[in-house]
N, C-alpha and C positions, 0 to 999 in steps of 0.2 A: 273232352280233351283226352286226346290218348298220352297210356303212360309211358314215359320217357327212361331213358336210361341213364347214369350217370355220363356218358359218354357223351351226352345233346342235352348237357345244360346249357346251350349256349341259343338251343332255339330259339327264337323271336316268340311263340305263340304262351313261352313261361314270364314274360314282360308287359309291363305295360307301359305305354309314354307316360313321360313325366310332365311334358306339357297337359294332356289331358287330363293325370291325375290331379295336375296343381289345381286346373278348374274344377274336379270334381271336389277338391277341397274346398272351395269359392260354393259352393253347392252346398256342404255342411253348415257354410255357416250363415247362409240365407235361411239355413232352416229354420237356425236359433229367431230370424227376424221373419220368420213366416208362422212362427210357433205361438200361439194366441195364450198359452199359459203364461209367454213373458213377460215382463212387466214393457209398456209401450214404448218409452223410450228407451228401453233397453234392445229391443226390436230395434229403431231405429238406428241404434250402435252398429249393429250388426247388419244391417243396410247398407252404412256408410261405410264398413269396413269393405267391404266387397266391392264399391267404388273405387275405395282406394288402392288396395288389392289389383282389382284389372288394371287402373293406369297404368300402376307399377308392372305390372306382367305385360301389357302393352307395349312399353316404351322400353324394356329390356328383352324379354324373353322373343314375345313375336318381332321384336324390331328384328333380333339376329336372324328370326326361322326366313326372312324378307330378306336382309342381306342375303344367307345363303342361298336361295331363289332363284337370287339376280343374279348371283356369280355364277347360278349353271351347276350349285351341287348336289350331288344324288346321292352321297354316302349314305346310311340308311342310319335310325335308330337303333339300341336292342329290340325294340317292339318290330324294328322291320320297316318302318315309316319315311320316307325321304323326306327331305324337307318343304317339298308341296306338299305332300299328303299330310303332313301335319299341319302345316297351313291351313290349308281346307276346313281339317278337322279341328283344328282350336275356332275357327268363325263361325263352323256350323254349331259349335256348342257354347259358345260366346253368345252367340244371337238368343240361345234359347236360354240362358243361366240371364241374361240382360230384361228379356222380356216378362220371366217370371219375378225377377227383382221388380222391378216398374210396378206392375201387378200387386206385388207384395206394400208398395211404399204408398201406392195411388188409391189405389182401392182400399185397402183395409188399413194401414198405420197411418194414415192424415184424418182419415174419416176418424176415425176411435181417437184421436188427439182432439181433433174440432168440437167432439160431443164434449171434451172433459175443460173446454176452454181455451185452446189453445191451436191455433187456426192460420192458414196460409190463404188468404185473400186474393181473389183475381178482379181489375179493372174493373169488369161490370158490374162487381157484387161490391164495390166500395159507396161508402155515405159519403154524402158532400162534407161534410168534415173530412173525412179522409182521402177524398178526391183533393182538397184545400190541399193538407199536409204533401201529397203526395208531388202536385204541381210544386212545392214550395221547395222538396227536397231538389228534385229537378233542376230546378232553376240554381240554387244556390249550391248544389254541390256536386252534380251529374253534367249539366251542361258544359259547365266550363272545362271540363277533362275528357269529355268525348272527344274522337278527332275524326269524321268522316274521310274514306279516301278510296280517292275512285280508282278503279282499274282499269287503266285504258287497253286497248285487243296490243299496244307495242309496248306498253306496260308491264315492268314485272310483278308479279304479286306480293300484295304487305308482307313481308315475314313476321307473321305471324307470332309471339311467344307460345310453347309446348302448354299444352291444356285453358289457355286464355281461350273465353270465350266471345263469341263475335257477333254484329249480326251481317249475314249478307243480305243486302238490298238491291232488288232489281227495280232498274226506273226508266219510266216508257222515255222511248225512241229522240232524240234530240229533234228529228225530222221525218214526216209523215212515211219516206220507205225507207227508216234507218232501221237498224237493230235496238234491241233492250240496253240498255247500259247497265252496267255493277260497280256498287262498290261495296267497302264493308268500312265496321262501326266496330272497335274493339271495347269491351269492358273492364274498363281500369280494374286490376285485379287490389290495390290497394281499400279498394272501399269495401264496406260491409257488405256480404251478400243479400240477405235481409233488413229490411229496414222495419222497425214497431208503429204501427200507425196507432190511431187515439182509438180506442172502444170503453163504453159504456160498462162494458165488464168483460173480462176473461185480458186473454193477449193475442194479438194479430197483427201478423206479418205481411210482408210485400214485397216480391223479388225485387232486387235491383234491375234486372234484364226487363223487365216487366213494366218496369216506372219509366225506360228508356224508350222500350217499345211506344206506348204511349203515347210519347213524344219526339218519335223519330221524323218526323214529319219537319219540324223544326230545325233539323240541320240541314233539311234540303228542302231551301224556300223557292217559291217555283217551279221544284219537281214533282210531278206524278212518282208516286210509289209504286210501281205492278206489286211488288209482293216484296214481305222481308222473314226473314229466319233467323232463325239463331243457330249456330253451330259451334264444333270446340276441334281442334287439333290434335293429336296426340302422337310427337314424334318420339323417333330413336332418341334417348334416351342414354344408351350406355356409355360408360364413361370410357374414353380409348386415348391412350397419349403413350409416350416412349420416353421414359424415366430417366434412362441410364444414360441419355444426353444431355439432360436437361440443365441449365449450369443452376436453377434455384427450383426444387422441387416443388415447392409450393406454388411459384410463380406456374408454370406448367399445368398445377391442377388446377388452378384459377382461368386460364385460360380456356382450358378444355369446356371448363363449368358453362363460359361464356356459349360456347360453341353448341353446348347442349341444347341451349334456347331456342335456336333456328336448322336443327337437324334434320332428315328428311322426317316429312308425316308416315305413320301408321296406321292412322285410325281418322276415319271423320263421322263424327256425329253431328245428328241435324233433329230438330223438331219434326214428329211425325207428319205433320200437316205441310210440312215445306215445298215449294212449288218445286216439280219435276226440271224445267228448265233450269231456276236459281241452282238444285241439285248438280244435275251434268255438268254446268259449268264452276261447281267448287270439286268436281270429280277432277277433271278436265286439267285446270289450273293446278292442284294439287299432284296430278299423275298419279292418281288412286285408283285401283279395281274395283268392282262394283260390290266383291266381297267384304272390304273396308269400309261400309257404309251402315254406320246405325243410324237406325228412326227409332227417336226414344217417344216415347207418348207422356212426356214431363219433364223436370227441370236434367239439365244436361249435364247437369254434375250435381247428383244426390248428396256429396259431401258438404254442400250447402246448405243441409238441414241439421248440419250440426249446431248451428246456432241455436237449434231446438232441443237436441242430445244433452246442451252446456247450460239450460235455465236450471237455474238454482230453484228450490224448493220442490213440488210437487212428487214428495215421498214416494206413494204409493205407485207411481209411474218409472220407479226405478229399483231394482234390485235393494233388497236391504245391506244399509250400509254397516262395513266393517273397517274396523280398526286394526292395523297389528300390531301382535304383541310381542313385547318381549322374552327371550328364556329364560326361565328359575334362575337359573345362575349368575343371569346379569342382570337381573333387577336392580338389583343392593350394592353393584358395582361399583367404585370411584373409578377406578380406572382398570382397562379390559389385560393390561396385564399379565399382571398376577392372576389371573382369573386362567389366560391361557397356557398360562407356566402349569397348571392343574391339571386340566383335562380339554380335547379337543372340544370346537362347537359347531355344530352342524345347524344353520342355517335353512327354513325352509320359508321362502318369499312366493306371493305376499302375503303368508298368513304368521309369519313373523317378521319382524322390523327390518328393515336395510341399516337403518342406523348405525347398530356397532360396529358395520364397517365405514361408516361415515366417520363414525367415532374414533375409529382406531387411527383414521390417517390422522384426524385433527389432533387428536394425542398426540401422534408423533411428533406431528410440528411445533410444537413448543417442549417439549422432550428431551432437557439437555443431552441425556444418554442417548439417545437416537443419533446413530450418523449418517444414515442411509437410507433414503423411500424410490422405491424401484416400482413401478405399473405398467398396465398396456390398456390403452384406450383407445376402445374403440365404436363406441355411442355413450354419448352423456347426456346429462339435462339442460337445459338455459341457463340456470346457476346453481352450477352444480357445487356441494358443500366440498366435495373430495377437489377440484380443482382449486378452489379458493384454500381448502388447506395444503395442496401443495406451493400455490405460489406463497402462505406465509412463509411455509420450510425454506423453498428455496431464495425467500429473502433475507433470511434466522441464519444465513450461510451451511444450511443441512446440503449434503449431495443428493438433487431431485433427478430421476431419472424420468421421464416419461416415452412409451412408444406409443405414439399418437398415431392411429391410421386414418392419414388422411384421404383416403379413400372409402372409405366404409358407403356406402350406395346411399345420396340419396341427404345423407349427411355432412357431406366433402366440406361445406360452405363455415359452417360449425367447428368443424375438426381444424380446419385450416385457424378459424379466430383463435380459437384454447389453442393451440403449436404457439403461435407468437405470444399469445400471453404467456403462457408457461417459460419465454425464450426469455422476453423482456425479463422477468422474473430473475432471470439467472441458475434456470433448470437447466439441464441439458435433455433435447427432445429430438427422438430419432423419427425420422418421419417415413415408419415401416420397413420395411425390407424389399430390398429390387423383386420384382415378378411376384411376389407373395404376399396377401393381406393377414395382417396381424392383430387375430381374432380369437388368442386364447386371452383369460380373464386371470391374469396372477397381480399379486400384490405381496411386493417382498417389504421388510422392516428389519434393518439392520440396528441392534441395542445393547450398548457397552454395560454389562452389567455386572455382580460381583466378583460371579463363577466364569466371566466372560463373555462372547460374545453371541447373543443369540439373535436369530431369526425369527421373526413371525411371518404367518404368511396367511394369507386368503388367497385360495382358488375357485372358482365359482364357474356356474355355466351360463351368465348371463351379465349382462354389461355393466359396469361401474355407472349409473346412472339412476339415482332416487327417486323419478319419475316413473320411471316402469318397473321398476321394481314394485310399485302396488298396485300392477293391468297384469305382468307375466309372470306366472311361477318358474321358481328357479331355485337354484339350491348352489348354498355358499360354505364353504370348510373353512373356518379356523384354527390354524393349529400351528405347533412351533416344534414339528417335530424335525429330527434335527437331517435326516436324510434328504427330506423333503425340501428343507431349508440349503443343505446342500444341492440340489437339483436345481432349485429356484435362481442358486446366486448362479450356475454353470448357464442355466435358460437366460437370464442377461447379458451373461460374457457374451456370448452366440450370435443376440441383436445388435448388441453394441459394437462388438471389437470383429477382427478376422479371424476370432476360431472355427475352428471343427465342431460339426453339429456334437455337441458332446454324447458320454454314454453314462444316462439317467440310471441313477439308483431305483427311481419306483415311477416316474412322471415318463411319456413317453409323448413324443415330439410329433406330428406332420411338419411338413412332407417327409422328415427322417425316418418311419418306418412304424405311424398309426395306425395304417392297412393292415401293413405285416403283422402287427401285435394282434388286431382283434379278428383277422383270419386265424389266427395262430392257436386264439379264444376259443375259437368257435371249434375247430379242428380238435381239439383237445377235448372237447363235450362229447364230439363224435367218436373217436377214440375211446372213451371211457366208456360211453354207450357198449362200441361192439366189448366194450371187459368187462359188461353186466354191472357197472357200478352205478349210482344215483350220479343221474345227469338231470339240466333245465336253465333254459335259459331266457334270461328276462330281459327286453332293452324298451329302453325308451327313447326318442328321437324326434325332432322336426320332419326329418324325410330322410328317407331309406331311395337310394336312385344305382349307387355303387355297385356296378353290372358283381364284378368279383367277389363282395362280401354276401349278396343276392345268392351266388352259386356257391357259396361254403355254406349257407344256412339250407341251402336245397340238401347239399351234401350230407347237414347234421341230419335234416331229416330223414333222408332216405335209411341212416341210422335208428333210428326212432326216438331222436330229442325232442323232449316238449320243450316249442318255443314259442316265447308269449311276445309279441311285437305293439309296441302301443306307440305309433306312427302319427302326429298328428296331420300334416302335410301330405308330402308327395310320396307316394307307395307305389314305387316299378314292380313289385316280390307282386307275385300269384299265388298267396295261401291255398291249402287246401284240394291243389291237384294231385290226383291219384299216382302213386308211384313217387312223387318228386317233393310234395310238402305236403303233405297226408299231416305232419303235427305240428304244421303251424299256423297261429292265430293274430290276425293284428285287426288292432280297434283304434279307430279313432275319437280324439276328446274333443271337442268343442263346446266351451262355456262361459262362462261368465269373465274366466282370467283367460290369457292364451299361455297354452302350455308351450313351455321354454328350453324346462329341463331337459340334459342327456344323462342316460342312467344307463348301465351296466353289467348284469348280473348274471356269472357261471357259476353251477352247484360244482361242477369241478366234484364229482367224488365225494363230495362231503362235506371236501375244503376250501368253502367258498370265499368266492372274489367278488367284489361289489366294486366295481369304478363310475366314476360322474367325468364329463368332458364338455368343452364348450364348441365339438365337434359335433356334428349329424354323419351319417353313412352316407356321402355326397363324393363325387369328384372333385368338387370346390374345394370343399373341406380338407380332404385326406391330399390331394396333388397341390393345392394353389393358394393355399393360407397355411399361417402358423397356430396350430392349434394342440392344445393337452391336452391330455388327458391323465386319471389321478386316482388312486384308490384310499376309499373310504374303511381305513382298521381298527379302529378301535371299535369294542366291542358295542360300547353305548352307541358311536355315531352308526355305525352300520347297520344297528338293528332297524333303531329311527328309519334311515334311507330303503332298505329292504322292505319293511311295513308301508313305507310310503308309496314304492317300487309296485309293491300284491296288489294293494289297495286300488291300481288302474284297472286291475282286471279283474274285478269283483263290479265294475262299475254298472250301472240297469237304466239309471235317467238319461245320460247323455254323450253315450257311445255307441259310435254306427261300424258296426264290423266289418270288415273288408272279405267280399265273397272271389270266387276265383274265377268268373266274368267282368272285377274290375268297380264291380256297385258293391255300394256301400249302402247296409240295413242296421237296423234297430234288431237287439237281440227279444226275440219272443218271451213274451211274460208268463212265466207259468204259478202257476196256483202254490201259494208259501215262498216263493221266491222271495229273498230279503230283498228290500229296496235299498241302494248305494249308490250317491252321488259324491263321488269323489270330492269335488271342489267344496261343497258344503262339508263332509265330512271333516277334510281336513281344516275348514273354518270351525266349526265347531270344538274340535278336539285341542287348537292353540287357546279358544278362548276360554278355555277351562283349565289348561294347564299352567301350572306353578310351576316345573322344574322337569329337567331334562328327561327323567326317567315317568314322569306323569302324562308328558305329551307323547311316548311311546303307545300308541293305539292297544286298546287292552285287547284289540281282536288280532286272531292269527289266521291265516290261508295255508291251506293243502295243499301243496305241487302238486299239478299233474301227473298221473302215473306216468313209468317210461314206456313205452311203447304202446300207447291204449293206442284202437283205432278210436278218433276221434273226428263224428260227424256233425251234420248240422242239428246244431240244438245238444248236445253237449254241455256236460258242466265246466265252467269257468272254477278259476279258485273262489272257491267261494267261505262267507265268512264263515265264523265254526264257534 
């Protein structure tokens, strides 16, 4: 790659698509379940994430790159890409991230479960005991809910529900020079995918689609079967309505939801062995390209072996379990308080507790002194403790505010139930903001207290919800400090009422000017660079896509900022081309938790700034949601967050570096290299810690010099 000038950051050949980065990200983490050190069904996790992973990418992302297609448009990517050529290129790399899963699940993680006892059975290898069971479930609980239905040539086609799986059955000719007849068989998505047949010892399973198969024969008495398949749907997906007329918002997104069910298809998968003909004609009907066509050689939706992910027991077949803990300082707590009247608490999930924020609402709401709980929600759990302590509040007649995004992708159906509950309650619940999803994490607490009136507040980078709170890492700020507190109550007025985006004392707003702030970050690094001061910059992110922020961090480099990028996701930025980012590094994590966190960090000269956001460097993010961002001051929490921050970039087990062709490699092990696995590390270090200043890692990291040439193979910060 030739070197550029500051004046052609805007080339195409310094990007890369985001759609093919997102799959290359789908590609880390099949490794984790290709990687024979893992424990098996932790492999399988990681299988199944990937499943679910494409759907989701399926039915949002390629759904639009398909509209735009059809509508005839050619605008190009940053990468330079129309939206055929992405096309193209997300199926041709689809196809092959699909087949080495398959591979991955068929071959090696079924076999290696089967030796350890625990087995997916096919028809022919069942005992007449379990040929017995199997007829018996059929009868009693598969037949009566099957619904055969043909499709005649002036017939329209079933619609379908979006990933419901089917089978199509072709059956011979009614009359000796007629044609093949179709129809299809849908599988009731309410029943179990697997079902436990009886053995002698171990545990074994039996697909549902499998037991149906068997007995397909029985829905059509007196027909010949030519052939049957199984296949699955996979439509658009995204959510599209028009707010600002709607006379009852929710009513709108409840209908849309409706609507997503039978959307146009994107995708058709079919059993590898499926008859040519039965194919054409679900091509045909459907109006699918021959591009849209998987042949899986196994079950059609591998998230159906999560019923083998969720058996309880078999230790050793799963990552050693962890518990979280709590901080030194709240241990002994009565109530979190007086605790944060002291000193801030910084929060690092899952390898300490979500709780005290669970805590802190539920306090509230029985709280005489409490008059006020203000949040924004936007993924929670099934029962979740924080909404049930908001509806005591706002039955205890506390003023409950919630901004419920009833849109959040994927969770609309959820979010819409918690709005009316919270309403019934006697909250008052905004439901989002016109054109904008409302996806920062604040929790205000308004408390009549001696000296008057204070705020507390949690900001976090990751969603009010205690379920993923112990799968994702994330980082949560308690503090009551009083500027912040003032910003917090100004960020409500904002949602609520018709003010002006306000002007934040330290918290700073998207779409009001997040961009602007952390170009402004970056620009400032560069700056000091060319006035020979101590520069470096540290961020942490889900995806880095933001053509703009992309070419300020080019810009820092062409400076000579060391910038250490730990991206887990999609990565547009091309480290490491000559001339243009000669010093910049970014790694990605894939492990055991999914990494969550946003993190922040300018040496600024000396005088460093640490902020946490529940923003990524996205167009989503910074243009089309409401999100913070927040800085972490005091001296204790920041050091915490900073140690936390190095410590991705010391990592050795399970970061694949981002090269400047786009692949992503395992950094080279050389001889005394310390070995550092972040995620255990920092398990380790909560579960030995007592108290705020114990759980500070007693190891420190070296910045990178400013202006080293830095090649492949390169020291990282490394520990010291």
């Amino acid at each position: 790659m030739t070197k550029k000038t500051k004046t052609e950051l805007t080339d195409p050949s310094l990007y890369l698509n985001r759609e093919l980065s997102w799959l290359e990200f789908n590609a880390r983490v099949l490794e984790e379940a290709q990687d024979a050190s893992v424990p098996l069904l932790e492999r399988l996790k990681f299988a199944c994430i990937v499943s679910s992973n494409l759907d989701e990418f399926f039915m949002v992302r390629v759904a639009r790159l398909k509209r735009a297609v059809a509508e005839g448009r050619t605008e190009r990517c940053p990468a330079g890409l129309t939206p055929r050529q992405q096309l193209q290129r997300v199926h041709a790399r689809s196809h092959r991230l699909v087949r080495d899963q398959y591979k991955c699940v068929f071959d090696e993680i079924l076999p290696g479960l089967a030796k350890r006892g625990i087995r997916l059975a096919h028809t022919p290898d069942l005992s007449p005991a379990q040929a017995t069971h199997v007829e018996r479930v059929f009868a009693t609980e598969l037949f009566p809910v099957l619904t055969p239905m043909a499709v005649e040539p002036d017939r329209r086609f079933p619609l379908l529900a979006n990933l419901t799986l089917s089978f199509g059955v072709m059956l011979a000719p009614a009359s000796p020079d007629g044609e093949p007849r179709f129809a299809v068989v849908p599988i009731p998505s309410g029943l179990p995918r697997l079902v436990q047949l009886p053995a002698d010892e171990g545990l074994t399973y039996h697909s549902l689609e499998d037991i149906a198969r068997t007995y397909l024969g029985r829905l059509f008495p007196g027909q010949e079967i030519l052939s049957a398949s199984l296949f699955r749907i996979t439509r658009d997906s995204e959510l599209e309505f028009d707010d600002e007329g709607a006379p009852d918002f929710l009513h709108a997104v409840e209908e849309e939801l409706q609507t997503r069910r039978t959307n146009h298809p994107v995708r058709l998968e079919v059993e590898a062995a499926a008859d040519d003909q039965l194919v054409k004609w679900l091509l045909g009907e459907l109006k699918l390209r021959t591009e849209t066509l998987y042949r899986l050689p196994g079950s059609l939706d591998v998230r159906d072996l999560l019923t083998l992910v969720e058996l309880p027991g078999h230790g050793d077949l799963w990552d050693e379990p962890f518990e979280p803990v709590l901080p030194g300082a709240l241990l002994d707590a009565e109530s979190l308080f007086p605790v944060l009247r002291e000193h801030d608490v910084l929060l690092h999930h899952p390898y300490e507790s979500f709780e005290p924020v669970a805590q802190l609402v539920s306090e509230a709401a029985i709280d005489p002194d409490v008059l006020a709980i203000k949040l924004t929600l936007y993924r929670t759990s099934g029962e979740s403790p924080i909404i049930s302590a908001l509806v005591r509040a706002a039955q205890a007649g506390k003023q409950v505010t919630a901004v419920v995004e009833v849109t959040a992708r994927f969770d609309e159906e959820r979010n819409v139930e918690w709005a009316k509950r919270l309403e019934e309650a006697g909250a008052h619940v905004i439901h989002g903001v016109h054109a904008l999803k409302t996806h920062a994490k604040i929790l205000l607490i308004v408390r009549r207290e001696p000296d008057g009136i204070r705020r507390y507040l949690h900001l976090g980078t990751g969603n009010y919800n205690d379920r993923t709170a112990r799968l994702y890492t994330d980082l949560g700020l308690l503090t009551v400090d009083e500027e912040l507190g003032i910003d917090g109550s100004s960020f409500f007025n904002a949602l609520t009422g018709y003010s002006d985006p306000p002007a934040f004392r330290k918290l700073t707003m998207a779409p009001t000017g997040l961009r602007e702030r952390f170009i402004a970050l970056i620009d400032r690094e560069a700056q000091k660079a060319k006035d020979g001061q101590p520069v470096e910059i540290l961020a942490k992110m889900n995806s880095l896509v933001d053509p703009q922020i992309i070419r300020a961090l080019y810009r820092a480099s062409q400076t000579g900022v060391p910038i250490w990028l730990n991206v887990r996701g999609i990565c547009c930025l091309r480290p490491r081309v000559k001339g243009v980012s000669d010093t910049i590094r970014v790694v990605s994590l894939v492990d055991r938790y999914l990494e969550h966190s946003r993190m922040f960090y300018f040496r600024n000269g000396g005088d460093e700034e640490l902020y946490l956001s529940s923003a990524d460097w996205m167009g989503r993010n910074l243009d089309r949601r409401v999100e913070l961002m927040f800085p972490i001051e005091s001296p204790e929490t920041r050091d915490k967050a900073l140690t936390i921050l190095r410590t991705f970039f010391a990592e050795t087990e399970k970061g694949r570096w981002l090269r400047a062709d786009g692949k992503y490699a395992r950094k080279p092990r050389r001889a005394g290299d310390p070995t550092v696995r972040c995620q255990q590390h920092f398990r380790e270090q909560a579960a030995t810690a007592h108290s705020h200043a114990e759980y500070l890692t007693r190891t420190r990291f070296r910045p990178m010099r400013r202006n080293a040439a830095v090649e492949d193979g390169d020291e990282t910060p490394a520990l010291t």
